[in-house]
Backbone bond lengths (Angstrom), bond angles and torsions (degrees), N, CA, C in turn:
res aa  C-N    CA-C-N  psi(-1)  N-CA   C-N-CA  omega(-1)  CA-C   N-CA-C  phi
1 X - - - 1.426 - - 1.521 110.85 -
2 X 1.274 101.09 -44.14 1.865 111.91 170.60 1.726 102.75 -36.71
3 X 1.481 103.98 -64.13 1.498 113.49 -168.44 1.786 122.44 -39.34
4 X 1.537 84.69 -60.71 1.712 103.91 171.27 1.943 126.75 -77.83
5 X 1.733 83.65 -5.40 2.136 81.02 152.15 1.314 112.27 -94.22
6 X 1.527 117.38 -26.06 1.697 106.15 162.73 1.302 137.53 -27.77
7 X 1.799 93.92 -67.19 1.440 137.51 -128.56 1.888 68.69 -98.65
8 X 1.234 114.29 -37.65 1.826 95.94 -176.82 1.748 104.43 -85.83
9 X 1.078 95.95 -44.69 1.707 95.54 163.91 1.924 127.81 -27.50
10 X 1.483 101.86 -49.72 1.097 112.10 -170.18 1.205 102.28 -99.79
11 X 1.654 146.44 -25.57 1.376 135.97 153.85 1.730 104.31 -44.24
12 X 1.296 126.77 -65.05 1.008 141.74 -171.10 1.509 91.43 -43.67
13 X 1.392 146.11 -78.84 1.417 161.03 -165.57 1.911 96.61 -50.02
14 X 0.776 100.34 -45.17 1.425 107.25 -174.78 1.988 119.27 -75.92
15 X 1.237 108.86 -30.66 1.338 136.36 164.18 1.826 98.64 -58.87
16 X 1.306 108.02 -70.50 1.456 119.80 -157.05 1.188 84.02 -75.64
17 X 1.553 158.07 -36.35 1.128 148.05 166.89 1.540 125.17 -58.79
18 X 1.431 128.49 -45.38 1.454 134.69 141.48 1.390 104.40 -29.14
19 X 1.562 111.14 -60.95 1.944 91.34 -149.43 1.739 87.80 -81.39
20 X 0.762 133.39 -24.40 1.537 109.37 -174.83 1.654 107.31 -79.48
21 X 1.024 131.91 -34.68 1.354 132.37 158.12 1.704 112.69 -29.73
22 X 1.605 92.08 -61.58 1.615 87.89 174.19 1.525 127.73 -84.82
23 X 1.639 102.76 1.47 1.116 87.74 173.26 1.610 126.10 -105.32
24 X 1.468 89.19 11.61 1.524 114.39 -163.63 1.903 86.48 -88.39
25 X 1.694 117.01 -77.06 1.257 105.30 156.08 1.268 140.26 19.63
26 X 1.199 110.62 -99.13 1.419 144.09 -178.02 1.442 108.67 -58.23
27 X 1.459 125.14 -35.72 1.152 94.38 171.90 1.495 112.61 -106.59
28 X 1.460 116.71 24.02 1.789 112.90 162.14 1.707 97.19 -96.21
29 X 1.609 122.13 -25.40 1.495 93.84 165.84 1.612 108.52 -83.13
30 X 0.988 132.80 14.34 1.239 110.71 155.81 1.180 132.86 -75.96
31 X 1.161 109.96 -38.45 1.496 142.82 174.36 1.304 107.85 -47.08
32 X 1.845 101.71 -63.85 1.639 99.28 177.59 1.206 133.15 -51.80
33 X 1.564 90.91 -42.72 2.056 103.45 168.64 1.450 105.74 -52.94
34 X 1.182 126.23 -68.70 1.412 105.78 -153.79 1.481 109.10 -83.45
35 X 1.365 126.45 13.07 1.663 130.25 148.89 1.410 108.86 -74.08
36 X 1.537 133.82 -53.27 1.374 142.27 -173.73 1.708 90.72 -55.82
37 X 1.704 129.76 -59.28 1.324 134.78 -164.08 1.640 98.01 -37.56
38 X 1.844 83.67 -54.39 1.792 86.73 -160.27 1.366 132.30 -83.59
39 X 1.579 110.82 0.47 1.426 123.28 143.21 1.254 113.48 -65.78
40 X 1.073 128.39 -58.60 1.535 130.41 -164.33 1.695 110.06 -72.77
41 X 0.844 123.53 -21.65 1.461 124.31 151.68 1.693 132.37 -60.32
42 X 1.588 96.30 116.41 1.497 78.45 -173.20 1.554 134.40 -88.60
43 X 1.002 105.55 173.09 1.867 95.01 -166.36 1.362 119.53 -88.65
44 X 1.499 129.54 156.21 1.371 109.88 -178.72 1.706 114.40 -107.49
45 X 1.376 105.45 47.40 1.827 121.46 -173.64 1.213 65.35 -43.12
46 X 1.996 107.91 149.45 1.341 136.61 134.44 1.496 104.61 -87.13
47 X 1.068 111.09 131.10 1.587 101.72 167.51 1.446 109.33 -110.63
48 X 1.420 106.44 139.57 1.451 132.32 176.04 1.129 121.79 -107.17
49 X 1.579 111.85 134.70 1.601 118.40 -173.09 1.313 112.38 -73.51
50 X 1.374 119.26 153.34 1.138 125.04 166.87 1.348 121.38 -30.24
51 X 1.732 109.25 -59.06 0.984 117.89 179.57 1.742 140.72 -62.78
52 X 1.211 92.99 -21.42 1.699 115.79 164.85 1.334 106.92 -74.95
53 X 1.231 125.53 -48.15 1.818 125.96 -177.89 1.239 92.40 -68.49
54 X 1.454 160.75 -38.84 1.581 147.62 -166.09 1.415 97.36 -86.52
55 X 1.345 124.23 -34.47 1.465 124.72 175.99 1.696 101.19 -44.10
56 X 1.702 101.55 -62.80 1.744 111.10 -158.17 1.639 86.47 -65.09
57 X 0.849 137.57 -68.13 1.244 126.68 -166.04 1.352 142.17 -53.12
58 X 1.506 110.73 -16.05 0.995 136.80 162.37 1.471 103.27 -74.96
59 X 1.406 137.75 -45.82 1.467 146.64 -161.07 1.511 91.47 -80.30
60 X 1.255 119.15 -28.50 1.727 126.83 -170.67 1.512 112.60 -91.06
61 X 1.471 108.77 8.14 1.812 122.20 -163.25 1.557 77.97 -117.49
62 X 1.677 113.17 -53.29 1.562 100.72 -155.41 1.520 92.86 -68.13
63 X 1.243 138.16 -47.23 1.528 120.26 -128.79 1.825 86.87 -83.86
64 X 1.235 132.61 -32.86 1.447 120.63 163.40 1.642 108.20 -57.65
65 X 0.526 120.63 -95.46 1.827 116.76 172.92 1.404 104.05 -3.40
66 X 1.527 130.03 -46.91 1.123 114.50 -168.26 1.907 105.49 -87.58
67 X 1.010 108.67 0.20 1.623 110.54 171.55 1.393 108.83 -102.78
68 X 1.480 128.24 -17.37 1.472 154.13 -165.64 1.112 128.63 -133.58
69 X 1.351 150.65 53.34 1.540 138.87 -112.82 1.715 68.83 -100.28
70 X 1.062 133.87 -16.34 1.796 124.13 -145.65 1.811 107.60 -106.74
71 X 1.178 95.32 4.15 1.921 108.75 -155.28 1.665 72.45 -78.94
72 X 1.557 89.94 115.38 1.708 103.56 141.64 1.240 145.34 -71.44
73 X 1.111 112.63 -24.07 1.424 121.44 171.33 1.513 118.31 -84.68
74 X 1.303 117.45 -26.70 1.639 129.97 165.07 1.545 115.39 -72.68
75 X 1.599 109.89 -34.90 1.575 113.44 141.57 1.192 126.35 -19.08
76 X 1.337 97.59 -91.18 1.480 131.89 -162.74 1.678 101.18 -56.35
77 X 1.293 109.38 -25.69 1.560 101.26 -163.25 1.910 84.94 -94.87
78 X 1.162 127.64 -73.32 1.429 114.82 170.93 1.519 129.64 -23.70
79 X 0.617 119.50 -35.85 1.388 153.69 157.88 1.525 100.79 -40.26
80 X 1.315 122.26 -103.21 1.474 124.13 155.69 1.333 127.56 -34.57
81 X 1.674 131.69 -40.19 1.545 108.97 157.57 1.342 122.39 -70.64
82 X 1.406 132.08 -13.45 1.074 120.74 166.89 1.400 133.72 -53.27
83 X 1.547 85.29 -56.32 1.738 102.18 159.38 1.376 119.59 -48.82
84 X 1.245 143.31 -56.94 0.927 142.54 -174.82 1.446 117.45 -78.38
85 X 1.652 122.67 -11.98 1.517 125.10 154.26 1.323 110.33 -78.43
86 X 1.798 129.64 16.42 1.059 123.63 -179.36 1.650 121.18 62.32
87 X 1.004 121.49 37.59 1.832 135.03 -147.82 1.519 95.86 -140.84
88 X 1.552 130.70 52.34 1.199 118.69 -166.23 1.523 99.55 -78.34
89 X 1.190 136.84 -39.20 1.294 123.63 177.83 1.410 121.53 -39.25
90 X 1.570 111.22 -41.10 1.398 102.70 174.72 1.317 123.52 -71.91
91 X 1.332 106.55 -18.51 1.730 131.02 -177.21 1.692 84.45 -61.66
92 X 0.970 119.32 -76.46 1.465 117.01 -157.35 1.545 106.70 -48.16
93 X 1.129 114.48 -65.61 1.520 123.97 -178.91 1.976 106.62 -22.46
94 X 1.490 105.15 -51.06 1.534 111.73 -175.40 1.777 97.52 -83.99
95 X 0.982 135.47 -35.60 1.195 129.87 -179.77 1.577 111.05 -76.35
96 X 1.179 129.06 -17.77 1.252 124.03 159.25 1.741 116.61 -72.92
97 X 1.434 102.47 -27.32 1.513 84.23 -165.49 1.538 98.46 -99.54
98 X 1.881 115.12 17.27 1.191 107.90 164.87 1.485 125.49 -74.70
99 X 1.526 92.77 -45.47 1.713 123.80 154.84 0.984 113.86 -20.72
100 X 1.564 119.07 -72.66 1.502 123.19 -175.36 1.660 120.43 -62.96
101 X 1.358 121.18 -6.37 1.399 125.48 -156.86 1.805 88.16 -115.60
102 X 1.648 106.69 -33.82 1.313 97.62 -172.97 1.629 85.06 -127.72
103 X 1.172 129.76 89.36 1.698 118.91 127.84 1.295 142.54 -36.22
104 X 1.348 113.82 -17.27 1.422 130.68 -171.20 1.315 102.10 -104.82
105 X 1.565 133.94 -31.48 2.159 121.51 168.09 1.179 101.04 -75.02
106 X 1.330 107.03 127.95 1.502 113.64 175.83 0.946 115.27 -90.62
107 X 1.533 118.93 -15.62 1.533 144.37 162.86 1.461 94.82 -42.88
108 X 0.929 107.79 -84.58 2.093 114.33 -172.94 1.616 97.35 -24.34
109 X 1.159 97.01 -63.43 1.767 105.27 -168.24 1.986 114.96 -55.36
110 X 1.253 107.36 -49.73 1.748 103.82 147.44 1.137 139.55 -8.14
111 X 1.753 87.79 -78.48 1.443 116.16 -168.80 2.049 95.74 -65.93
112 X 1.025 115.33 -67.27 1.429 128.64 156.74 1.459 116.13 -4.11
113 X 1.140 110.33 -56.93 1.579 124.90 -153.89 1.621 97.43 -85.73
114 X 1.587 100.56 -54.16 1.511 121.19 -179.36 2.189 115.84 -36.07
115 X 1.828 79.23 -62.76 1.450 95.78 166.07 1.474 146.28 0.84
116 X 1.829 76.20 -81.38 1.753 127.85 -160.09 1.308 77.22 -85.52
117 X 1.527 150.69 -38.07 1.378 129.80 -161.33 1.301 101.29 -89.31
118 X 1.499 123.70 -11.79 1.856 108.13 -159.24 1.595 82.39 -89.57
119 X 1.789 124.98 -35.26 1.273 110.70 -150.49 1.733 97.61 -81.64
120 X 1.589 101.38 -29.97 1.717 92.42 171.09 1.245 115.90 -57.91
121 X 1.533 146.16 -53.08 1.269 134.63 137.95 1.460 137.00 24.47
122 X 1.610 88.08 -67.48 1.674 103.82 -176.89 1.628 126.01 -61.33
């Protein structure tokens, strides 16, 4: 009787060892599948122009400015999309009233000076 509580012992051990094997398996190929799915699927990026992202960001400079007329850093960043939407006139307008808030960056005053010379230029 000893023999055959083993001998069921170790079927039993061997059973619970199969199914977790397969169940161990099965769910790393699942896994893999639906990683392979979700590479292989393609994405629906919208892509946005440059020029639309300097738009929002510029619209994202004014509406702080318009709660903050004094925010330097909403300046400074308007300031730079302008420039870089090619819009130096408006550049100046915010770079002057950085000037006026800071007399003391001479940086502001540079950038300022720099400006006013490319658009005199033009």
């Amino acid at each position: 009787m000893d023999a055959y509580q083993n001998t069921s012992r170790q079927r039993f051990q061997q059973i619970v060892t199969w199914v977790s094997i397969v169940a161990f398996f099965g769910s790393t190929a699942y896994g893999a599948i639906g990683a392979i799915n979700q590479a292989v699927k393609p994405t629906n990026n919208t892509v946005v122009s440059p020029e639309s992202q300097l738009q929002a960001q510029a619209q994202g400079y004014d509406v702080v400015l318009q709660r903050e007329p004094n925010n330097q850093a909403a300046l400074e960043g308007l300031a730079l999309t302008q420039l870089q939407m090619n819009n130096p006139n408006a550049a100046i307008a915010s770079l002057e009233k950085l000037v006026q808030l800071h007399p003391d960056r001479q940086d502001y005053q540079n950038v300022l000076a720099q400006v006013k010379q490319q658009v005199n230029q033009k």
